[in-house]
N, C-alpha and C positions, 0 to 999 in steps of 0.2 A: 767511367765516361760512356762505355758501351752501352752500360742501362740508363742513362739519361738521354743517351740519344734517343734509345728505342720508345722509352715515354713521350719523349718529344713528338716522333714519328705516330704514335697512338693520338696523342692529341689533336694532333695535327689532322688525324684521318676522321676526329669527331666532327671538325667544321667541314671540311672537304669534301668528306663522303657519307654521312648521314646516314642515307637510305641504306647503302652496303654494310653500316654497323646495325642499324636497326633489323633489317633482314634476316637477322641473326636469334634474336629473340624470339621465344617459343609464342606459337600464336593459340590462341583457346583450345585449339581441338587435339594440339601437341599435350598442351598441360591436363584436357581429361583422359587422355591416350596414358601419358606419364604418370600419374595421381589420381584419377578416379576409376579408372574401365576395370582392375581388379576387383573391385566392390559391387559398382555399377551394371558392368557389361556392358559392351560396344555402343548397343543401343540404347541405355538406360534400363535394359530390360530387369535388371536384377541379378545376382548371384546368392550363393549359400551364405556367404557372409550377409548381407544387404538384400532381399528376397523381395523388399517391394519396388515394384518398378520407381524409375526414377521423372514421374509427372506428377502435376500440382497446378495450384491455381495462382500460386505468388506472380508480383510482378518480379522485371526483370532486377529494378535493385532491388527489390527484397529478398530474390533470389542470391545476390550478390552480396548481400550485406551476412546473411545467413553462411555461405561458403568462406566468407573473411574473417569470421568469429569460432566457426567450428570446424571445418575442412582442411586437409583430409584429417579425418579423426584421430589417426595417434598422431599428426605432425601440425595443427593448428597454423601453427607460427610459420613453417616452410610456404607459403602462397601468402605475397601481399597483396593487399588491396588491385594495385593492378590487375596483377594475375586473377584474382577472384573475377574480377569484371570481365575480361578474356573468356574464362572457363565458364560462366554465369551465360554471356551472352551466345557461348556455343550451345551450350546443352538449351538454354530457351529455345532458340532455331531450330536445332535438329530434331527435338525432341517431348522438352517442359511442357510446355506452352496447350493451353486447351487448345486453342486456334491452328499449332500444329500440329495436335493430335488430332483434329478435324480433319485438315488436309490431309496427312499420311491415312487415317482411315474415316472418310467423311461419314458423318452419324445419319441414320434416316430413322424415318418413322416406322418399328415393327409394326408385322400385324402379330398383334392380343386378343388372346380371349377375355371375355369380363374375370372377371375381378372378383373374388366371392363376395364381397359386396355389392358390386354391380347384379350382379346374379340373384341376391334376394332381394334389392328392390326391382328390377323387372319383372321378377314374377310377382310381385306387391303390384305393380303397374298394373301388369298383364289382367289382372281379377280384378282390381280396381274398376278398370273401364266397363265391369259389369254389373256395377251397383252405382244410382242415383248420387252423386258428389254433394258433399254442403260445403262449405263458405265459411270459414270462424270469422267470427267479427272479433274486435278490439277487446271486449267483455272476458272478463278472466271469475275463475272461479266456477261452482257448480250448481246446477239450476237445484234446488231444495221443495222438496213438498214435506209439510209437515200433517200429518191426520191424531187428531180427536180421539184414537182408537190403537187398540191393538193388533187392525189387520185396515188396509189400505181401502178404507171405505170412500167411495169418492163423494157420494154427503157428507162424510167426516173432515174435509180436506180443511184445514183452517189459515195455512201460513201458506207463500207460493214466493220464493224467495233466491238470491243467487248468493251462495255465500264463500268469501274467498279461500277459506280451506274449510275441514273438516277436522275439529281440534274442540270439541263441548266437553265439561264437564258440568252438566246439568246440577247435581247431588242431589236432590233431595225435590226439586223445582221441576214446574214444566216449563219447556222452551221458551226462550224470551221474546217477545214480539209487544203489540199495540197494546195496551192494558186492558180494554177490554177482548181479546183474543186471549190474553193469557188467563183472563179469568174464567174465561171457557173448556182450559184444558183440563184433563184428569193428569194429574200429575203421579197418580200412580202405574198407568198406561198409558203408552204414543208408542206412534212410530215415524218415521222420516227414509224418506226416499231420498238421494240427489245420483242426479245424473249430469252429462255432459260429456268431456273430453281429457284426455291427460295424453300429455304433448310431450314427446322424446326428447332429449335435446343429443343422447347420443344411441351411438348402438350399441347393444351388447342385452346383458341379461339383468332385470331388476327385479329384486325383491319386496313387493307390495304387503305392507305391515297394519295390519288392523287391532285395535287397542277396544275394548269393550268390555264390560263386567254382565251386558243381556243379550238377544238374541241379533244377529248378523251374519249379511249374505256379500258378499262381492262379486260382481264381473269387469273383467278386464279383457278389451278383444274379441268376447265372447259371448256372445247373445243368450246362448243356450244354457253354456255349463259356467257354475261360479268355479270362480278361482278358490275361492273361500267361503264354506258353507258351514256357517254356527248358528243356524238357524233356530234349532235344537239342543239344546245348552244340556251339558255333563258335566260335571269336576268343579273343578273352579279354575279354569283356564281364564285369563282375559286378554290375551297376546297370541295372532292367527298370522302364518305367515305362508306368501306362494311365490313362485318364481314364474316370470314370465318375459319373451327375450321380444324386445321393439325393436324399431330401424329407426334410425336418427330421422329428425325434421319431419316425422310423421305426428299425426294424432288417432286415436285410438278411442273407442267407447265405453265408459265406464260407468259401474251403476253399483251404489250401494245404497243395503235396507237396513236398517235399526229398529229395535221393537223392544221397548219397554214392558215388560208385563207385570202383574202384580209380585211375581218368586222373580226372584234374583240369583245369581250362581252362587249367594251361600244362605238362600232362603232356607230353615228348614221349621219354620216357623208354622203352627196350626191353627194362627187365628184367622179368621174369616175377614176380618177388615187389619191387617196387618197396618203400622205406620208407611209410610211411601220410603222405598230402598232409593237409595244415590243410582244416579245412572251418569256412566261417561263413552264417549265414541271418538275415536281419531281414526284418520285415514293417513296412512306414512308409506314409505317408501327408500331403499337403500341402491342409490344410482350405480353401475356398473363401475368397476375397478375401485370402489372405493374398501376403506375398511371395514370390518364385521360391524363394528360399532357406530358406524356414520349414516344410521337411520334417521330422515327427517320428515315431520309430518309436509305432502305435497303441497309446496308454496303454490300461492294463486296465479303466479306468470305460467306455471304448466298444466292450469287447467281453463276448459273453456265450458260454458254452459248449453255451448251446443254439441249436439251428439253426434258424432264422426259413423260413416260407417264403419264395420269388420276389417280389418288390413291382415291378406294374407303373409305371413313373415314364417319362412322355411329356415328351420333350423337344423337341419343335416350339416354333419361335422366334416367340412372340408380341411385340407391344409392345408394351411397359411401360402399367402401370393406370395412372391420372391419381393423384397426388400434390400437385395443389397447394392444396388444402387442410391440408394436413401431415400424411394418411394415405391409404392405398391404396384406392378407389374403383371398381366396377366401375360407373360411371356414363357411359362414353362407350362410344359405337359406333365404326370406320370400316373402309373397303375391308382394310385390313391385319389390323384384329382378326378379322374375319369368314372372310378367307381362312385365319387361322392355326390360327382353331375348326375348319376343315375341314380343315386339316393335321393336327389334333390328332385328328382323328376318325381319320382314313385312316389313322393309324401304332397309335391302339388299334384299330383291324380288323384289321391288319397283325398284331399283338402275338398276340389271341384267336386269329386263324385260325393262328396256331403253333404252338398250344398247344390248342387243341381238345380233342383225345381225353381231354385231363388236367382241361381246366375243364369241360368239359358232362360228362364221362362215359361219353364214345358214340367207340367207335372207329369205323376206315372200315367195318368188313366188319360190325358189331352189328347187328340187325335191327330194334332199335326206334333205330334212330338219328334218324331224322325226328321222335318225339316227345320225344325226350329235347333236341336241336338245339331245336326249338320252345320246351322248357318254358326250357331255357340263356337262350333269348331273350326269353321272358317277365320271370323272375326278372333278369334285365341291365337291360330297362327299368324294374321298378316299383324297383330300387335306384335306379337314374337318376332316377325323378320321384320317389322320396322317397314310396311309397304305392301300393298296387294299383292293377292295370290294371280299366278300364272297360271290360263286352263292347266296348262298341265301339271302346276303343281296343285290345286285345288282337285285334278284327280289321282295324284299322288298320296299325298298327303291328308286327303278326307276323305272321297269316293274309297277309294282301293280299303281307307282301313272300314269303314262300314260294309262293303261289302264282305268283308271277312269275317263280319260277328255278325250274320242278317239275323238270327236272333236275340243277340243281345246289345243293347243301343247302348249300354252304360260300360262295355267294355268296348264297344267301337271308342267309344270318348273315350278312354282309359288312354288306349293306344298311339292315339292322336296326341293327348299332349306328349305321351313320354317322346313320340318321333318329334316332336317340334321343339320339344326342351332338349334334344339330343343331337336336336341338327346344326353343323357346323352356321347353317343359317340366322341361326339365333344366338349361339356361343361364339361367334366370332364377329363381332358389326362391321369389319370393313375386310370383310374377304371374298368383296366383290359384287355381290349380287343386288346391291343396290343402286340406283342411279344417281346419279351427281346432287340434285334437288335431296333424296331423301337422304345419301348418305352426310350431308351439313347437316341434315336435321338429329340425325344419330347420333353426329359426333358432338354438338352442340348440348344436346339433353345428357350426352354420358360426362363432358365436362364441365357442369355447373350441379346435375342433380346423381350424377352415376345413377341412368336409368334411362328406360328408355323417351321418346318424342312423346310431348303430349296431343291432344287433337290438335289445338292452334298450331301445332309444328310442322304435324300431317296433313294438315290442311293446307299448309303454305307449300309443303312440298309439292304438293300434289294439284296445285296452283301455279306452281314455277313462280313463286315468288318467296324464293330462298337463292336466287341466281347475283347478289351482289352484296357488299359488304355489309351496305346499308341499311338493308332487311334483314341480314343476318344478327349485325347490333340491337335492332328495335326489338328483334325476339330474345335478345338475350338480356337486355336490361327489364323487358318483363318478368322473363325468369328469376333474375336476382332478387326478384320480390317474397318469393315462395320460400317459406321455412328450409325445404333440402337445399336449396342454395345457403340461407345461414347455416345449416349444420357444417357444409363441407367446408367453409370456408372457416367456422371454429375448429373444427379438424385440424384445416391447415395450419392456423396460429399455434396452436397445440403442439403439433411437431415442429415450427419452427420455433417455439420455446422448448423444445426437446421434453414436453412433457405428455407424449402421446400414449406413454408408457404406463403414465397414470400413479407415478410411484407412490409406496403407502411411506406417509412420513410416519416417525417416532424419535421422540428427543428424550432427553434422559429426566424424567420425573421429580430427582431433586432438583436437578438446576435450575428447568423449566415448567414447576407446576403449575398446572390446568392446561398444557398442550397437549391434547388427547387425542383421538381417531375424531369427535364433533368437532372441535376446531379447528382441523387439518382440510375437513370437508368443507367447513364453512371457509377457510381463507380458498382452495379453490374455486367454487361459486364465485365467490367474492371476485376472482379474475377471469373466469369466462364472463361476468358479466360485464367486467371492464371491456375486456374485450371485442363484444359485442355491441357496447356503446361506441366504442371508437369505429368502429367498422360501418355501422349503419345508420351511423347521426350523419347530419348534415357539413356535405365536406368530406368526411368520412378520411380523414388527415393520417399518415402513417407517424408523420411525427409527433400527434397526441400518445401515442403507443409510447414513448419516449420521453416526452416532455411534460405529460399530463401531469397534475399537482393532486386530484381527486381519485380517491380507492371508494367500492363499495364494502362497505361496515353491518355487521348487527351488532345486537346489543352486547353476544359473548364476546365477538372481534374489539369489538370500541374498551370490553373493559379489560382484557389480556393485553393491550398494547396502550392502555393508558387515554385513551379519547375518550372525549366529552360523551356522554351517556347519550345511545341513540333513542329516540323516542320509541319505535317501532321493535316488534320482532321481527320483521322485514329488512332486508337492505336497501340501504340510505346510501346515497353518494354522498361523499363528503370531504372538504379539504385533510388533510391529512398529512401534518408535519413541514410544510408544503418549501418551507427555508430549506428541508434538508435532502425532502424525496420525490423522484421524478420516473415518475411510471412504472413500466415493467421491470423493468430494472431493480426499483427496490419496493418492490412490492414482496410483501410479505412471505406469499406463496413461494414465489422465485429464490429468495432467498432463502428459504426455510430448506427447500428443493436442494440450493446447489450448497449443500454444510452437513458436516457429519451431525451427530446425533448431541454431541457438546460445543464444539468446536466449529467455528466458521471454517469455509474452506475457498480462499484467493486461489487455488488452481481449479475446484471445479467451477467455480464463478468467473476466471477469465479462460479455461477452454468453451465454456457458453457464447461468450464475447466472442473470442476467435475465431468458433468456429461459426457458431449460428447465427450471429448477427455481422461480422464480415466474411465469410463464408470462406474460411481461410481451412484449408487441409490441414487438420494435426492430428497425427496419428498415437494410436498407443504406446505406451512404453514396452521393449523389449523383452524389458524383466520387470519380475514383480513389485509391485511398490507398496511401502507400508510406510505410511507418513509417519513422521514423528508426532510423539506424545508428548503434551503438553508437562506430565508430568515428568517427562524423562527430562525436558529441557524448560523447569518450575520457573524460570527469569528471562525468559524469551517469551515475545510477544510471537501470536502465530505468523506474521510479515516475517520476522525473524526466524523462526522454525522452518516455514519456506524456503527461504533465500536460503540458509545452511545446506538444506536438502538437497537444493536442485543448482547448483553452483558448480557441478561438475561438468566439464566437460563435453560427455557424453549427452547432459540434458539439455544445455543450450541452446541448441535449435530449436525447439520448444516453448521451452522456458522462460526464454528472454522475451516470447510475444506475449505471451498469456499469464505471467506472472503478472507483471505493469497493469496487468487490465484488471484483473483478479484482485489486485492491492487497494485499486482505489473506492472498491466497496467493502473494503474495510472497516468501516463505520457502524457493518451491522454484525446484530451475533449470529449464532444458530436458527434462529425462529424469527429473523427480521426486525430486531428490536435494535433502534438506534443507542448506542455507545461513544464516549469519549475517548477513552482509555480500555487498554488492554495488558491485564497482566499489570497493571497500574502505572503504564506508560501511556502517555498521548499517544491514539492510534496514527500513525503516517499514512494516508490516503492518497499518496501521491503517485502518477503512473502516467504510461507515455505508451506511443507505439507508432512505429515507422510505417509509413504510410507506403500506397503500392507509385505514390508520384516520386518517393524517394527522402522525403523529409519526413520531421520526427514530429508529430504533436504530443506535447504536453499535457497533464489537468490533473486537477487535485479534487479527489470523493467524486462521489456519484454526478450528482449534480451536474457538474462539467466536462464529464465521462458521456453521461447522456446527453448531452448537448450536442456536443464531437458527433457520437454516432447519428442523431436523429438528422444532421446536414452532412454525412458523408455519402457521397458517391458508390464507395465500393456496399454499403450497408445496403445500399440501395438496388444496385445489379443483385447481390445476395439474394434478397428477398424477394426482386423481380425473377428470378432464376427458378426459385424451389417453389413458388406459384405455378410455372408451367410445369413443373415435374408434378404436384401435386392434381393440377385440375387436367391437365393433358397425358399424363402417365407416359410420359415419353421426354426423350433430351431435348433442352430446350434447340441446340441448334439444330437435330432434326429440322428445321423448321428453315434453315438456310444460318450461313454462317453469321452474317449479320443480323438474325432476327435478335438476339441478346441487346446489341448495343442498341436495335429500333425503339425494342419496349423500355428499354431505360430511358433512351430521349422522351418518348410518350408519356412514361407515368410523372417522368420532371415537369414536364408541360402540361400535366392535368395538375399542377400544386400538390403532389404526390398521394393522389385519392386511391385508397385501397379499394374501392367499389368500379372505381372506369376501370381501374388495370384488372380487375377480374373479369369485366366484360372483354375487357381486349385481348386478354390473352384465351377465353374462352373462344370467341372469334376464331381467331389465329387459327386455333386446333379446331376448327369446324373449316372454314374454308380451306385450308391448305390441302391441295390435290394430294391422294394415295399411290402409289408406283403400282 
């Protein structure tokens, strides 16, 4: 009876006293005190067990839902649900939360130095503004003269023509034109000249490939010297190759000679009227980071028939910006960066003192050579600091060095630029020395073109008509017109499909024959061009990125994947499965990208998901992981192989986001090729993911995978987010705490145009005041 009472008495204190039983119960910061701070550390900082701090970008029930499935790690089951939401809602407050890690250390804007990219297109700038500018018009292809003759006689001239590449194999024939032109030719001698322009689309270093069995010259960049000189034929070579390194969204001058003459490279023939020998000419090209093998003759989109000037492009070997924040930062110094700025300097001295009489104007023997040399070096440094010179620094900076070589005028200029490429003036745009007007104009040209103002910038600056939002917009939706603006912003796509890396595919040659290093290049192409239609058409919609039904195809792509036969050797836009595939998503490349070399792979296909497209923190595994083999586990579908895999425990956290998402493109293989079955099972496409509002969506295959993503919110902030990291090189909240959730409301309310939200966020990082 004693213990019935006493239950009685308990009960009885449940209705009566409430508050005094509940009071009792451990509240959040009790249960991370109890259960997590041995792992964790007080402040989520990390320990030896647990070593990365404990912040992220989940919401709070995702955070919660994540602590109730795996937390704490050997006792899962000891914390329920409540208690997860307790301990969930502490740690977000105190600590999780980006917004609280704002407030506990609010972010701002560093001052950077450029950027080794920013650093060789300003000096591209900087030399630029001293040669005559052209204009490419819409005209693709290269202007062609053909001559009569086997030396460029200008009454021999018979053809005058633009042609979209350079790809003949003449044999035996002269050149094809009017019927009466071509009965004019000697077809056992010609030659052909074309010139014009060939248009970067990135940076780095390309291999220009010339194909030819008679004589041939090339320049690229270089007025003077061929890149490639077989003018003079030996051996029996008919394959000439050179390396030569451009800057994205530039064009460049290009000029090549062909010359047919009567010997041939395996003439060894003695008759005096020999039969007419086959002649053939390509002009090709092996784009940066691609495979050995992924040489293609220069399609007509990258060339123009007008002739660009010289673009200076310094190629001194710096090291690499800091990156690990997940964008390019000119935020560190060391002995290696410092010596390399000085390399970079000495080879643009180098560059100018060769070219002199053409950039200042002043030959050796002109008599105002000394003032014209002086004004060169004026105008060199106020491009360089982005703003006129100050008497005193005009006699800093110029006077002082000419007076130090009164004999020699070519190393006074020598001097002069190394001090103004060396000056934090110049290596640092916002460390002060500019005023309000010029420095929007600075930061404005480094976040749309990484480079410096052009005249219309300097011009407004130096107008005071860069003083309000609205002027700052009109000059920057101009800019977005200029090719450096499409290259960075295919950049940006690039890394946010995490393909900035460039990876060289290879799949396994029985499995998948004809997937070779030319059609790994060609499905590339294939998606920067997608991509660049999505971006620059009208509308310019992020959600065609996602939803779109049309890939661009040639003829190898259309016949390895089974499509209608393209008419063209070009690429063709075209529907493309369109019941089963939507966008980037399953696009070939993408797929081909995230799968082993046999084998699909659902986890590197849903940590893409996860992370990139909702911009979701997951981290590497612990330990090393070696997937299962299909042949270890010969009656398991890869869904199956997965799930076995990663079903422990310890990978849940993980797992349970990016498996679901990974699953539902299941439909393709290795090399993007739609499938029903796998392992002779109906493939299961079905997948789900708890969203940051708290609930679960469902969807079964791609399809309705990219649906989900192209109307969610969080996809949305994502990709709004690593924009500003990308064109601003700084944390988006830098910008104030609420600037995240402003440019999200904005780009919703522009119908989600990928072109206003790069003006707007270009803006943002121009007008926002410096400390």
């Amino acid at each position: 009876m004693p213990n019935m009472r006493a239950l009685l008495l308990l009960a009885l204190g449940f209705f009566l006293f409430p508050t005094a039983i509940r009071a009792e119960e451990p509240t959040g910061e009790q249960i991370y005190k109890q259960m997590c701070v041995r792992c964790h550390g007080m402040a989520g900082e990390g320990t030896k067990k647990a070593p990365q701090p404990l912040i992220g970008d989940r919401s709070l029930a995702q955070l919660a839902a994540v602590i109730d499935r795996t937390m704490p790690e050997d006792d899962p089951d000891s914390l329920d649900a409540i208690g997860s939401k307790k301990v969930a809602e502490f740690i977000f407050e105190k600590f999780y939360s980006p917004a609280t890690q704002a407030r506990i250390k609010p972010p701002r804007v560093e001052l950077s130095r450029l950027t080794v990219k920013q650093y060789r297109n300003a000096v591209a700038d900087i030399i630029a503004g001293f040669r005559t500018p052209v204009k490419l018009d819409d005209k693709q292809g290269l202007h062609g003269e053909y001559y009569n003759s086997r030396n460029f006689q200008g009454n021999k001239k018979a053809i005058d023509r633009t042609d979209a590449e350079v790809k003949f194999n003449f044999g035996t024939n002269a050149p094809e034109s009017e019927k009466e032109l071509k009965e004019k030719f000697d077809s056992h001698q010609f030659c052909i000249r074309w010139e014009g322009s060939v248009l970067a689309p990135e940076t780095g270093m390309y291999e220009f490939v010339v194909r030819t069995d008679h004589a041939l010259r090339l320049w690229v960049n270089n007025n003077k010297t061929p890149a490639i000189d077989a003018w003079v034929k030996s051996g029996t070579d008919v394959e000439y190759r050179a390396s030569v390194y451009l800057l994205a969204g530039r064009s460049y001058p290009v000029k090549l000679e062909f010359a047919k003459a009567k010997q041939g490279v395996d003439d060894s023939a003695k008759n005096p009227n020999p039969p007419p020998k086959s002649a053939f000419v390509s002009l090709l090209w092996k784009r940066p980071h691609r495979g050995s093998e992924a040489v293609e003759v220069i399609p007509a989109r990258h060339l123009s028939p007008v002739r660009s000037p010289e673009v200076c492009v310094i190629e001194a070997s710096f090291p690499p910006d800091d990156r690990s924040l997940g964008w390019e930062r000119g935020t560190t110094i060391s002995k290696e960066w410092d010596a390399a700025s000085t390399d970079a300097a000495l080879e643009t001295a180098g560059y100018v003192l060769a070219r002199l009489p053409e950039l200042a104007g002043a030959g050796e023997a002109a008599k105002d050579r000394d003032v014209k040399l002086r004004q060169f070096c004026r105008t060199f440094a106020e491009r360089a600091f982005r703003r006129p010179l100050s008497e005193d620094e005009k006699r800093i900076f110029i006077d002082r060095q000419f007076d130090a070589a009164p004999a020699d005028a070519d190393l006074a200029v020598k001097r002069v630029i190394l001090f103004v490429l060396k000056s934090p003036r110049f290596l640092y745009p916002d460390s002060g020395t500019l005023t309000e007007q010029y420095a929007v104009a600075s930061r404005l040209a480094l976040a749309l073109w990484d480079t410096l103002p052009d005249k219309e910038l300097l011009t407004a600056a130096a107008e005071g008509k860069l003083g309000t939002r609205a002027e700052v917009m009109k000059h920057a939706e101009r800019m977005t017109n200029d090719p450096r603006a499409h290259a960075k912003v295919r950049e940006f796509l690039l890394i946010w499909l995490k393909l900035d890396q460039n990876p060289e595919l290879s799949k396994d040659a029985k499995r998948f024959p004809g997937f070779d290093a030319a059609l790994a290049a060609d499905l590339r192409t294939s998606l920067e061009l997608f991509l660049d239609d999505v971006v620059w058409a009208d509308g310019s919609d992020f959600r065609r990125l996602l939803l779109s039904e049309e890939i661009y195809l040639n003829s190898r792509l259309a016949k390895f994947y089974g499509v209608d036969p393209v008419k063209t050797d070009g690429f063709t836009k075209v529907k493309f499965e369109a019941e089963k595939r939507s966008g980037v998503l399953t696009h070939p490349y993408m797929l081909s990208v995230l799968a082993y070399n046999v084998e699909s792979s659902p986890i590197h296909r849903g940590v893409f998901v996860a992370r990139g497209m909702l911009g979701i923190t997951i981290r590497p595994p612990q330990d090393a992981f070696t997937p299962f083999t299909a042949d270890l586990h010969p009656g398991l579908t890869t869904r199956e192989r997965v799930a076995l895999q990663t079903k422990a425990v310890a990978c849940a956290g993980c797992h349970t986001v990016m498996n679901p998402l990974g699953f539902s493109l299941e439909n393709f293989d290795a090399v993007g090729r739609y499938r029903e079955k796998d392992r002779d099972k109906a493939v299961d496409v079905s997948g789900s993911y708890d969203t940051r509002a708290g609930a679960t969506a469902k969807f079964t295959g791609a399809k309705e995978l990219a649906k989900f993503l192209a109307d969610n919110p969080e996809v949305h902030a994502a990709f709004t987010d690593r924009l500003v990291h990308h064109l601003a090189k700084q944390p988006v909240m830098a910008y104030g705490i609420e600037k995240p959730a402003e440019l999200r409301k904005l780009f919703s309310e522009s119908g989600l145009s990928i072109r206003k939200l790069v003006v707007e966020v270009a803006v943002t990082a121009a007008i926002t005041r410096r400390e």
